[in-house]
C-alpha positions in Angstrom: 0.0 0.0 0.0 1.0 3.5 -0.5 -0.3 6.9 -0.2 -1.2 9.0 -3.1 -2.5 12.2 -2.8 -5.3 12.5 -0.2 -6.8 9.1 -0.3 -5.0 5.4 0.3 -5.1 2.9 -2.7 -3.3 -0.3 -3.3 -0.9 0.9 -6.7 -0.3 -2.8 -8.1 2.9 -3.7 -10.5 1.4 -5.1 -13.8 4.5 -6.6 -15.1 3.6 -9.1 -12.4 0.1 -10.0 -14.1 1.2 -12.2 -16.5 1.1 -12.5 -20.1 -2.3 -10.7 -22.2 -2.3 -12.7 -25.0 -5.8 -14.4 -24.5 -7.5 -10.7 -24.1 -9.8 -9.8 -26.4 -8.2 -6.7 -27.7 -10.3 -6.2 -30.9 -12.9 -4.1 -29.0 -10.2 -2.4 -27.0 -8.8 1.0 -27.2 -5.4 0.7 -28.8 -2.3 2.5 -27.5 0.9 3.0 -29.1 4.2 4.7 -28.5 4.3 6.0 -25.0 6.9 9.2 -24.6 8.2 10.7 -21.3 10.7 13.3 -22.1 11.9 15.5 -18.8 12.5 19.3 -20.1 15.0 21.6 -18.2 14.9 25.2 -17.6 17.3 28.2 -18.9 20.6 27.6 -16.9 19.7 24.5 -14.9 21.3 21.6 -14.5 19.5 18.1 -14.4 19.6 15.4 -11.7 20.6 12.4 -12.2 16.8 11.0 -12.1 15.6 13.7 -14.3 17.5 12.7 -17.0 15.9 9.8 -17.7 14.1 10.4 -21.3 12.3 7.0 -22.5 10.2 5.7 -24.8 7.6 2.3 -24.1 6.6 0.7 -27.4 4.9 -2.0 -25.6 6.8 -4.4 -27.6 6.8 -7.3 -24.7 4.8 -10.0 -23.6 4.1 -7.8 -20.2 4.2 -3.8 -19.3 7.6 -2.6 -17.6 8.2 -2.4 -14.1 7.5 1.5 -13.9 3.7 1.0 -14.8 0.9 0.8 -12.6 -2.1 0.6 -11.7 -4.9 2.3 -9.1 -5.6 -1.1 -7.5 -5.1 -4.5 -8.0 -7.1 -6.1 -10.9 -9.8 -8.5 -10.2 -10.6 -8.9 -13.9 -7.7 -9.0 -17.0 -8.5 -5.5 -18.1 -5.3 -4.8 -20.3 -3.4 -6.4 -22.6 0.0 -5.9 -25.0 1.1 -7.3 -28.0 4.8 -7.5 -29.1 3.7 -8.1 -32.3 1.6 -4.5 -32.8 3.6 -3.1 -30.5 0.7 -1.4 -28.6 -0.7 -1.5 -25.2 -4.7 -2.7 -24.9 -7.7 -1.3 -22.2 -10.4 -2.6 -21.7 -13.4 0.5 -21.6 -15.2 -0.6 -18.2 -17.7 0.9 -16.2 -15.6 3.3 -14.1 -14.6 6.2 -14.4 -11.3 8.2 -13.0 -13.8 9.9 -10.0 -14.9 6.1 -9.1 -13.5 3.3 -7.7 -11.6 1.1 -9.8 -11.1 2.4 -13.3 -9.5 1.0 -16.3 -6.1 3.3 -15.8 -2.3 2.8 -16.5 0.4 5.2 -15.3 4.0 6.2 -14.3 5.3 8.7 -12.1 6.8 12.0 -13.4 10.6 12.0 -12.2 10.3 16.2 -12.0 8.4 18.9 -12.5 9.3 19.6 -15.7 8.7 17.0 -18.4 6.1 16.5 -21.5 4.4 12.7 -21.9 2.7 11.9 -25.3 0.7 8.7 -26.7 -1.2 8.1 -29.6 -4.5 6.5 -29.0 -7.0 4.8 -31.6 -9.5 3.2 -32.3 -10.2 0.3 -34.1 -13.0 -0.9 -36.7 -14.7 -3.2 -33.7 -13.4 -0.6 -30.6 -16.7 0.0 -27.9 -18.2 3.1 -27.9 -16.9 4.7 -25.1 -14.2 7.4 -23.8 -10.6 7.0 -23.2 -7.5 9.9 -22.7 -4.4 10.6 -20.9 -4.4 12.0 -17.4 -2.4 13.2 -14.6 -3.4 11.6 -11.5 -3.5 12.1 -8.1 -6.6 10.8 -6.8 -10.4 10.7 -7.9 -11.1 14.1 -7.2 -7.3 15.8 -7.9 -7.2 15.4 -12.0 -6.8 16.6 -15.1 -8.1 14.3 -18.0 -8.0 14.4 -21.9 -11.0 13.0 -23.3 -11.3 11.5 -26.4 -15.3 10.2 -27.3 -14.8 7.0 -29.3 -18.5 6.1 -31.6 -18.6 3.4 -34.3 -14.7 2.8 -34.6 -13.9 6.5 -34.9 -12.8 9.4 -32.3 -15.1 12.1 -33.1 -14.8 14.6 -29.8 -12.1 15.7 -27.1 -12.5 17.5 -24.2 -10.6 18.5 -21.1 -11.6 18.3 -17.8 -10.6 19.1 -14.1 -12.0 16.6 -11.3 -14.0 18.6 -8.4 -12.7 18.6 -4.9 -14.9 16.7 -2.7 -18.6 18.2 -1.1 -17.4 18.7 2.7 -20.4 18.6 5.6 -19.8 20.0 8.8 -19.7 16.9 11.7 -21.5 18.2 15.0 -17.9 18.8 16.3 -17.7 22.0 14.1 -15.2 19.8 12.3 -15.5 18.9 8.3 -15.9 15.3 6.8 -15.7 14.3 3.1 -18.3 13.6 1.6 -17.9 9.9 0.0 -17.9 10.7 -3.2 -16.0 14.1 -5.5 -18.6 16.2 -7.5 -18.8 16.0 -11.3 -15.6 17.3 -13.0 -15.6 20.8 -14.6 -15.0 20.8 -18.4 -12.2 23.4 -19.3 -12.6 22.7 -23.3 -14.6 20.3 -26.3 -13.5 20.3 -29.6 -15.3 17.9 -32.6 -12.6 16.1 -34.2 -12.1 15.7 -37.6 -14.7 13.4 -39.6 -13.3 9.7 -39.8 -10.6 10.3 -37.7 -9.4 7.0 -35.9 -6.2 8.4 -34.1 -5.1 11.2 -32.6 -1.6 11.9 -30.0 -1.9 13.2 -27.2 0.5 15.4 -24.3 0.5 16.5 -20.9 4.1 19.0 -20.2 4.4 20.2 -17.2 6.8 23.2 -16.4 6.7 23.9 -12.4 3.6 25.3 -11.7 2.2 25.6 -15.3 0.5 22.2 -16.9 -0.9 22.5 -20.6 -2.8 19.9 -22.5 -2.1 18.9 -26.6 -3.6 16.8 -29.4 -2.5 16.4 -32.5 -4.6 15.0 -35.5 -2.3 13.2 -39.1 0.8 15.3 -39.4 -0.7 18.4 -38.1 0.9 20.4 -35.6 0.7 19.9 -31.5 -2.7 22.3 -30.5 -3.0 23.5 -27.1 -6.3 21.6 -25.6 -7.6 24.6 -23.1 -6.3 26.6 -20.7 -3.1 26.8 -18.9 -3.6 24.7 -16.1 -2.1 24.8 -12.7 0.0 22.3 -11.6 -0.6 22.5 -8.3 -3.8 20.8 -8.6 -2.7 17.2 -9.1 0.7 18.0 -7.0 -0.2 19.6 -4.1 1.7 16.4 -2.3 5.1 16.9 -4.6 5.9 15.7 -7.8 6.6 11.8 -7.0 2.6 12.0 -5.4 1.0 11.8 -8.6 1.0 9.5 -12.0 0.4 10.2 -16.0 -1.3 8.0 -17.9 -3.7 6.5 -20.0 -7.8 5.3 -19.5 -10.9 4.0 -21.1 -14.1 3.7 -19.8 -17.9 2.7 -21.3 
């Protein structure tokens, strides 16, 4: 068990979940070439750990070590395939505000970094939603959301997870409320017609976070607002996780 953020969850290692050969990936959400690439800035010198540039093209039998997950999986939910070099999930029930959702992440090594992924869909693909998010609990994220409908993306939005509803006890003291409220949506843009891919990126730089997508060849476009940081880090950098999700 560790502590993330403001709530306790048991993170779980998938590398140690065995081979995914036997999913059924074709109705899946596909993901492909996952980047994490630290930036520095003007007139600083990196660490040692924030040095560490990589990219996972999901070309084993099982997810590196540095992946994981909310909680420990009680149903094979992901899958790779070293042949399409692409990482699988499943689009269940939950969402990132609920209890166990379909998510896959790594920890940033600093506060300065950018992580990028290219998510499609394919011809038999649920309907659904799936995105890249940084993480710190149900109600501390930042999500890109991209609508999947008949095998094509055809929407993406950005939202920010709401803090909790808090009720006064009869002590005068406050108590969470069991559940966050619904997230607020910072920006929705159609996508183009027929579109079945599209890359995404989170970059962080200190206290700034800005959101991209990218359609074909076109250029990186700024999804929304600047966003702060602060909101998903509030516990320091190591406290929260980016990474990928899909959900009905």
């Amino acid at each position: 068990m560790r502590k993330i953020g403001l709530i306790l969850v048991a993170a779980f290692s998938v590398a140690a979940f065995g081979a995914e050969n036997a999913a059924p990936t074709s109705k899946w959400v596909k993901f492909t070439s996952f980047t994490y690439q630290p930036t520095l800035a003007a007139g600083t010198t990196p660490a040692p750990t924030e040095n560490a540039a990589y990219t996972d093209d999901f070309d084993s039998e099982t997810l590196a070590s540095r992946w994981t997950g909310m909680r420990g999986p009680n149903s094979r939910w992901f899958a790779t395939s070293k042949a399409a070099k692409a990482l699988y999930l499943e689009p269940r029930r939950d969402r990132l505000s609920e209890a166990d959702p379909s998510f896959l992440g790594v920890q940033p090594q600093s506060d300065r970094f950018s992580c990028t992924i290219t998510l499609s869909a394919q011809p038999t693909t649920m309907d659904g939603t799936a995105g890249l998010a940084a993480y710190q609990n149900d109600s501390r994220h930042y999500a890109i959301n991209v609508k999947i409908a008949g095998g094509h993306l055809t929407d993406i939005s950005l939202d920010q997870a709401a803090p909790r509803r808090v009720i006064s006890s009869r002590a005068g003291s406050s108590l969470p409320m069991p559940a966050p409220m619904g997230p607020t949506l910072l920006a929705a843009k159609q996508l183009p017609e027929n579109l079945t891919s599209v890359t995404l990126r989170i970059q962080c730089a200190g206290p700034v976070m800005k959101c991209f997508y990218q359609t074909g060849s076109g250029e990186f476009l700024q999804l929304g607002p600047n966003l702060e940081s602060s909101h998903v880090a509030a516990s320091g950098f190591q406290a929260f996780t980016v990474g990928m999700f899909a959900y009905e």
